[in-house]
N, C-alpha and C positions, 0 to 999 in steps of 0.2 A: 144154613137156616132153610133154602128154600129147598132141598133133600128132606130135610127132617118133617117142613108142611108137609110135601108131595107122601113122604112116605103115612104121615098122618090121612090124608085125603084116602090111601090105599088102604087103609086099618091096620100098618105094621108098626107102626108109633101111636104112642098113645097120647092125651091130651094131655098129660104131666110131663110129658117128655119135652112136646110144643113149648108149655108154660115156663118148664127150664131152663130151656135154651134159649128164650125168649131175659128171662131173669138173670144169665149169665152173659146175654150180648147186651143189655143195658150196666151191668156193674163193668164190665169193661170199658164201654164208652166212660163212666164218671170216672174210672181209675186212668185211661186216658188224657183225658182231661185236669185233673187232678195231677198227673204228673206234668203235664206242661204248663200249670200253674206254678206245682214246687221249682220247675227249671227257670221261669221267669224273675220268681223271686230268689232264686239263689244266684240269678244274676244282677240282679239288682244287687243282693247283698256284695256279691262281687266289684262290682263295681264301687259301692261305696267306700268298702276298705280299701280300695287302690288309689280313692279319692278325684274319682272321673265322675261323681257325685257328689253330692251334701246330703 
């Protein structure tokens, strides 16, 4: 990201470029996240059918 500013700041990127990469390190952080939520709960589920739960 901070390549793609600098190169933006030089005029070899363009501001769509900036906004994209910008657009694709935010849907990764929620797919991040979103995956350690499904691992939470698939532990949970885990555990309940083993009955180390209610």
């Amino acid at each position: 990201m901070n390549v793609l500013c600098s190169n933006f700041e030089q005029g070899v990127a363009s501001s769509l470029d900036v906004i994209s990469a910008e657009s694709e390190l935010k849907q990764a952080q929620v797919d991040y996240v979103q995956a350690l939520l499904n691992t939470l709960i698939s532990k949970t589920e885990l555990d309940k059918a083993m009955g180390k739960i209610k």
